[in-house]
LOLOKOL-848920 format. One line per field, with one value per residue (C-alpha): residue number from 1; residue in one letter; x, y, z. Coordinates in steps of 0.2 Angstrom, whole numbers, plus 2048, in hexadecimal, padded with zeros to 3 digits. Layout:
BEGIN
i	NUM,...
aa	A,...
east	X,...
north	Y,...
up	Z,...
END
This chain:
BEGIN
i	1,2,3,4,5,6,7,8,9,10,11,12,13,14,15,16,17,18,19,20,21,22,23,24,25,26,27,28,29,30,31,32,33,34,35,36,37,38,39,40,41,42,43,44,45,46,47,48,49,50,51,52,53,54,55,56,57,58,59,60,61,62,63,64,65,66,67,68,69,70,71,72,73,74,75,76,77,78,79,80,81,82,83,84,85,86,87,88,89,90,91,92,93,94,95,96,97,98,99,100,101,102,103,104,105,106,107,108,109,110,111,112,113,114,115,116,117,118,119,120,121,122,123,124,125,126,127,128,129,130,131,132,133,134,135,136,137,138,139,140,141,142,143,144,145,146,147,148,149,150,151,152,153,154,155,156,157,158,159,160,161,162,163,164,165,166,167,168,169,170,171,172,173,174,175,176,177,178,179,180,181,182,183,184,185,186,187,188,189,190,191,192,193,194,195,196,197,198,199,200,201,202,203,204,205,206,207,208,209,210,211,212,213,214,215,216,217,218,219,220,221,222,223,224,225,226,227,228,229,230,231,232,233,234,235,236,237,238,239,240,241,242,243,244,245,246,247,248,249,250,251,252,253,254,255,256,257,258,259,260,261,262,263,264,265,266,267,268,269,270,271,272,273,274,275,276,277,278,279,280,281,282,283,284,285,286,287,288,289,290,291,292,293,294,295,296,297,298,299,300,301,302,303,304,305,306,307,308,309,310,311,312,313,314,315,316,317,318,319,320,321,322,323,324,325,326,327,328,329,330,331,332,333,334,335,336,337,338,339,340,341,342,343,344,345,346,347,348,349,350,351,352,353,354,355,356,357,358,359,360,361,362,363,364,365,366,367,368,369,370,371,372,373,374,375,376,377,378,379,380,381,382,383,384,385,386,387,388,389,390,391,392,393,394,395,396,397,398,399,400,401,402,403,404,405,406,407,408,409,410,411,412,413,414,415,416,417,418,419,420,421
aa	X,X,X,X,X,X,X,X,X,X,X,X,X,X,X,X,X,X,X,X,X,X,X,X,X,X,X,X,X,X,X,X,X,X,X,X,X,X,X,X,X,X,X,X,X,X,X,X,X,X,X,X,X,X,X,X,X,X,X,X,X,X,X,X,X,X,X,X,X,X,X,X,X,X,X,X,X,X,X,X,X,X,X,X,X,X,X,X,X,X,X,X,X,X,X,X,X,X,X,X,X,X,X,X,X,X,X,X,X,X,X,X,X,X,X,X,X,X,X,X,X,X,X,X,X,X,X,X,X,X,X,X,X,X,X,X,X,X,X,X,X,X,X,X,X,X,X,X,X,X,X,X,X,X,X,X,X,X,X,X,X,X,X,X,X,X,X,X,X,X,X,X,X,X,X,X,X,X,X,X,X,X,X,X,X,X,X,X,X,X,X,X,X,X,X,X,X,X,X,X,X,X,X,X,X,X,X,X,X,X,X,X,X,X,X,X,X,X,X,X,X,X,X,X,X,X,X,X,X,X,X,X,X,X,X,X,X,X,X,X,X,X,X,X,X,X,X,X,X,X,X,X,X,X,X,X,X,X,X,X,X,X,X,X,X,X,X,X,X,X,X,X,X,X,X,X,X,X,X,X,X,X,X,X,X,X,X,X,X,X,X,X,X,X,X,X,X,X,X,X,X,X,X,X,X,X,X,X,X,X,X,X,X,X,X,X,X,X,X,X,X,X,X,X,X,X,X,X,X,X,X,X,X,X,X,X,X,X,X,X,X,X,X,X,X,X,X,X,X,X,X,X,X,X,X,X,X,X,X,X,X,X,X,X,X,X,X,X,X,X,X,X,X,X,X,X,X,X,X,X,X,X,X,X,X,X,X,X,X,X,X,X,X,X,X,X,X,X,X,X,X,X,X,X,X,X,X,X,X,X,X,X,X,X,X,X,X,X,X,X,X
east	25C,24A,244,254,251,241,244,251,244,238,245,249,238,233,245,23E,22C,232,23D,230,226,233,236,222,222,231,228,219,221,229,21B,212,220,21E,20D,211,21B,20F,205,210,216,204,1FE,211,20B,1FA,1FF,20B,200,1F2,202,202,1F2,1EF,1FF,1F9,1E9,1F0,1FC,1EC,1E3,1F1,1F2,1E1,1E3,1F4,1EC,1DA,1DD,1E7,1DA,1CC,1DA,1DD,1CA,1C7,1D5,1CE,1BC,1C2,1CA,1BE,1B4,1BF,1C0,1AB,1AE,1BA,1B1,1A0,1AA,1B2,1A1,199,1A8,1A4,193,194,1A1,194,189,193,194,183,180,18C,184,18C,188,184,186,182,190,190,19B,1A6,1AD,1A5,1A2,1A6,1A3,19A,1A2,19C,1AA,1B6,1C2,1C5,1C7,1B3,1A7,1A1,18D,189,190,18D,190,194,18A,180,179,17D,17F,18F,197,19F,1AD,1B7,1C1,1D5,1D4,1CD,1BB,1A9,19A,18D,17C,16E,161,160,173,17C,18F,1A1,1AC,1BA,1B7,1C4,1B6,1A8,1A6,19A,196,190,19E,19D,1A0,1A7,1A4,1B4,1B6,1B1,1C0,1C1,1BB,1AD,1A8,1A9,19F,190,192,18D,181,178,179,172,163,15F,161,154,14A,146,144,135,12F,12E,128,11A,118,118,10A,100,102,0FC,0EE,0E9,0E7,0DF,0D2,0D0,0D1,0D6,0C6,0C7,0D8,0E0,0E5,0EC,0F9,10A,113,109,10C,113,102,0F0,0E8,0E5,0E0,0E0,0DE,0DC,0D6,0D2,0E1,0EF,0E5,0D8,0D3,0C5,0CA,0C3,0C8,0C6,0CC,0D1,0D4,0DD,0D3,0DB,0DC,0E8,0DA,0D7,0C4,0BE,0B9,0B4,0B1,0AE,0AF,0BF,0CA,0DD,0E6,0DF,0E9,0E9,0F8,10C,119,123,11B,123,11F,10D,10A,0F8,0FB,0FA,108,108,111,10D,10F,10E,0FF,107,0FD,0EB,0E6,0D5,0D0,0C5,0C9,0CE,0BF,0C2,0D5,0E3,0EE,0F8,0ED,0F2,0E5,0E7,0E8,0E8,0FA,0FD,107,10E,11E,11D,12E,13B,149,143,14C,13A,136,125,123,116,11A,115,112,116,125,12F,128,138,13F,135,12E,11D,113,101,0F2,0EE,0DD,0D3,0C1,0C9,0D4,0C6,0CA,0DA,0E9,0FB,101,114,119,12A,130,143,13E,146,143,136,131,11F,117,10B,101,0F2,0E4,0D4,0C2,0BC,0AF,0BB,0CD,0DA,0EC,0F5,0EC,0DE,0CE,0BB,0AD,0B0,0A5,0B0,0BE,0B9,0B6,0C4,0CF,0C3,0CA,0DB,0E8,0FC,0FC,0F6,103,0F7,0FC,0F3,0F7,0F4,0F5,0EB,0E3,0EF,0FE,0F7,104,10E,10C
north	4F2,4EB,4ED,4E3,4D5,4D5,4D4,4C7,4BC,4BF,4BB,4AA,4A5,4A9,49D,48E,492,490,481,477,47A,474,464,460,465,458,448,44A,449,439,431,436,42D,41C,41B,41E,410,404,406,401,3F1,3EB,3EE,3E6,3D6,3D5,3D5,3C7,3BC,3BE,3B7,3A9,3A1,3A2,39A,38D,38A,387,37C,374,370,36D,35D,358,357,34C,341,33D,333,326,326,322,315,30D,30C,305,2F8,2F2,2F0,2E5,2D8,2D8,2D4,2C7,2BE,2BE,2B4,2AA,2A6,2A0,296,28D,28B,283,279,273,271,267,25A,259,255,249,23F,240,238,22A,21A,21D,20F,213,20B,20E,215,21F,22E,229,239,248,253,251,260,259,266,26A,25D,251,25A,26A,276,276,27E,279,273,26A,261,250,247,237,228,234,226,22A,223,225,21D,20F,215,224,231,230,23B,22E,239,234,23B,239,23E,23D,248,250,257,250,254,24C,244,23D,229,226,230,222,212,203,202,210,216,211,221,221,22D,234,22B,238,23F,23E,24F,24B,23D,248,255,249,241,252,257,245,248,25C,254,246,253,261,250,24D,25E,25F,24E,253,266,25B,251,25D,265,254,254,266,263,255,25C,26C,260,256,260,257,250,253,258,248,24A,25A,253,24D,247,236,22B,21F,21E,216,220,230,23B,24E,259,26D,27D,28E,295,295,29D,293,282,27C,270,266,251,247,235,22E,21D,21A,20C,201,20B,218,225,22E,22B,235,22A,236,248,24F,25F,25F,267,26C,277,284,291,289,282,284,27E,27F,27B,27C,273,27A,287,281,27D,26F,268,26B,25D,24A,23D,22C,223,21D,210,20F,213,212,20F,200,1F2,1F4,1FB,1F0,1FB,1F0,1FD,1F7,1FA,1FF,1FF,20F,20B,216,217,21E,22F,237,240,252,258,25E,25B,249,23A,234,242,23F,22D,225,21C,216,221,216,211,220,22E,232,236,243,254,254,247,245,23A,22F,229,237,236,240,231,224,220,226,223,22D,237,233,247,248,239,23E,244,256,262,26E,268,262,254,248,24C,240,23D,23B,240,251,25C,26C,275,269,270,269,259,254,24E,24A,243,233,22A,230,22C,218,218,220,211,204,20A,20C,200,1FE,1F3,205,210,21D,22D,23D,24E,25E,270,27F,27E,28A,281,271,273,26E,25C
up	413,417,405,3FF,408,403,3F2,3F3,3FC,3EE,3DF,3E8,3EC,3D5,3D2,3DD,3D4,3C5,3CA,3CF,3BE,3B4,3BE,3BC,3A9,3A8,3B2,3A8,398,39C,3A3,38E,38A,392,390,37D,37F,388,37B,36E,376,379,366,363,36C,367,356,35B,363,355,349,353,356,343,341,34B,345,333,338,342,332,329,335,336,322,323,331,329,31A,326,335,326,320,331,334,324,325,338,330,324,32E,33A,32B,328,336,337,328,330,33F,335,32A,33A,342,332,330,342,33F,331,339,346,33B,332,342,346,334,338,342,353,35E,370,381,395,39E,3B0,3B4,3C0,3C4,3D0,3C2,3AF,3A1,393,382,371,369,36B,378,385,378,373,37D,38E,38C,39A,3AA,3B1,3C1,3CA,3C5,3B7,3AC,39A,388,381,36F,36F,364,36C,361,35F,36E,37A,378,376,371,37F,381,391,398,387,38A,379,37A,37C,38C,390,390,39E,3A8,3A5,3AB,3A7,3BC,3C6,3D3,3E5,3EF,3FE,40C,415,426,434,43D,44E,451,444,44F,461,458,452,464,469,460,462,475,471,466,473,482,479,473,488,48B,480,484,497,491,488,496,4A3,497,497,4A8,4AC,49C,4A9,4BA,4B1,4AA,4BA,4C9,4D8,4E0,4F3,4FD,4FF,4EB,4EE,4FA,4F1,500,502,4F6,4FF,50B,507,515,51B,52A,526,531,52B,531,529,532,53F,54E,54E,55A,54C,53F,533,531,523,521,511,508,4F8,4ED,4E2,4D4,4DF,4E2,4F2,4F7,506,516,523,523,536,541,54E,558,55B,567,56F,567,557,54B,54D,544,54F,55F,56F,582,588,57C,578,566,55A,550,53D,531,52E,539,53A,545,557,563,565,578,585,593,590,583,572,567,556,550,545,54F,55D,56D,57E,58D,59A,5AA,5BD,5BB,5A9,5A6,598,59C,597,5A1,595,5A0,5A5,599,599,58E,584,588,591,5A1,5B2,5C0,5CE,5C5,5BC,5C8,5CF,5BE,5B6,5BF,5B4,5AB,5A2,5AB,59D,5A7,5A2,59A,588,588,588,575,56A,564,564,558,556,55A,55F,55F,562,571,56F,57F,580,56E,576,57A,57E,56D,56A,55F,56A,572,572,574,572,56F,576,57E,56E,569,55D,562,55A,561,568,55C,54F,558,55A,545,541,54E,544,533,536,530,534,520,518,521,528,52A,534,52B,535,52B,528,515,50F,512,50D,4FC,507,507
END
């Protein structure tokens, strides 16, 4: 039973063996087959194709020999008339040449005329289908022919330009030409720029000035203090009073005169003395300082007769003070002690030996509280509590010179802050 089987199983596996060769012999003939085919189709259209493009080409050159002959024709055919017109064209410029002439043979007689229009083309001939050859303007003075063409046109000739116009564009008279009247806007506009002319034309006048002016004082420096000061114009003399600085009680006092030709001319030039603590500008009620700024000169005083001053003189007596209360109405004023005593809390002697000879500064004249008092110009040896003193020789000169006609003022400052005044 085993050796059947076995032998079935064998028989079945030599009938699919031999299946399957048949099936491979099979595919491979047909695929002989198609590439047999291939082949045949591609030496088919190659063949074809070949065909064609000589075809084509003969038919190519079979056009080129059609179309030749009538290229060469048409070519010919345009080179002649082109020839043709040259002809024509230097047969019309001769025949213009020699009408030209023609007229320049004939006796044209010639006149002066002006162009009376902006422009005018001046042409080859007698009207605007000649050339253009030159242009005119307004008023051009030229000589033009008395007689005119049919046309209304001239020959003309000027500046070496020989040519034809229009005669209704010359007159005997040259042309007034009249400017547009300025609109109103045209006129605001020059009003302008006048005013922007005239204003830069100020500016560089004063610049030029202002460099005059500086060109000036670089070349003449300022010969002694008084022409430093700007602030005194208005006065023909001087005392100046200056220190080397705020905490110092010496000073230095010069006196000065302008002379008729408005220079400063130095009078006196001294040692002297301020407060003891030196300059304020702001000075306050017992604070040992003197006052800064310019004052005017008050009343002369001393305690003997008037020494020889122009200035209104007041003799001291036993009985003088000057009020130095803050609270008191009397404030700053000089008055008599028998009399006002009751109304103040604190007043000055005025008989004293420092007040022998002076005059008063007019310090604080409104009177204001606490703002000080009792500020003099007078004798002294040394610092002051606030006033100004020399020696008292100098003192009696400098009430001999003074004089109320040349409004004298007294300027106190330290030399730096002399630009001041």
């Amino acid at each position: 039973m085993k050796r059947k089987k076995e032998l079935i199983v064998g028989a079945v596996t030599i009938a699919v063996f031999a299946l399957f060769i048949f099936i491979m012999q099979n595919n491979f003939q047909t695929n002989e087959d198609a590439v047999a085919d291939e082949g045949k189709e591609k030496e088919t259209y190659v063949e074809e194709e070949s065909e064609q493009k000589e075809k084509s080409e003969e038919e190519k050159l079979l056009s080129e020999k059609e179309t030749k002959p009538e290229t060469e024709n048409v070519k010919e055919d345009s080179s002649k008339r082109a020839k043709e017109d040259e002809v024509e064209l230097e047969q019309k410029d001769k025949d213009d040449t020699d009408n030209n002439n023609d007229d320049d043979d004939k006796t044209v007689s010639f006149s002066k005329k002006y162009v009376n229009v902006s422009t005018l083309n001046v042409r080859s001939g007698p009207g605007i289908e000649h050339s253009v050859v030159g242009v005119v303007s307004v008023n051009d003075e030229i000589d033009a022919a008395e007689e005119s063409h049919s046309n209304g046109w001239v020959q003309i000739s000027t500046n070496n330009l020989k040519g034809y116009v229009n005669a209704k564009y010359l007159s005997t008279e040259k042309s007034v030409v009249k400017k547009p009247a300025p609109t109103k806007e045209k006129k605001e506009e020059d009003s302008e720029k006048k005013e922007i002319v005239s204003k830069e034309t100020n500016k560089e006048n004063k610049k030029e000035e202002k460099k005059d002016s500086t060109s000036e004082q670089k070349e003449t420096p300022p010969k002694n203090d008084a022409e430093k000061l700007t602030t005194v114009d208005g006065n023909n003399q001087l005392i100046l009073v200056t220190t080397n600085g705020y905490g110092t009680s010496s000073a230095k006092v010069q006196t000065f005169e302008r002379d008729s030709s408005g220079n400063w001319t130095q009078v006196l030039n001294v040692n002297g003395y301020i407060g003891k603590n030196g300059f304020a500008d702001n000075k306050v009620e017992g604070d040992g300082k003197s006052p800064t700024g310019k004052y005017s000169i008050g009343t002369a005083f001393g305690r003997s007769g008037n020494p020889g001053t122009k200035l209104s003189y007041r003799a001291i007596s036993a009985d003088d003070v000057w009020v130095d209360d803050s609270n008191s109405k009397l404030y700053n004023t000089w008055q008599s002690k028998e009399e006002t005593s009751d109304q103040w809390d604190s007043a000055e002697n005025m008989d004293i030996d420092l007040y022998t000879y002076g005059f008063v500064i007019n310090y604080n004249t409104a009177q204001t509280p606490g703002k000080g008092s009792a500020i003099f110009f007078h004798i002294a040896n040394g610092h002051t509590l606030g006033c100004t003193g020399v020696s008292q020789q100098n003192v009696v000169s400098i009430l001999k010179w003074l004089d109320p006609s040349k409004n004298p003022v007294i300027i106190q400052t330290p030399e730096s802050g002399l630009s001041n005044y």
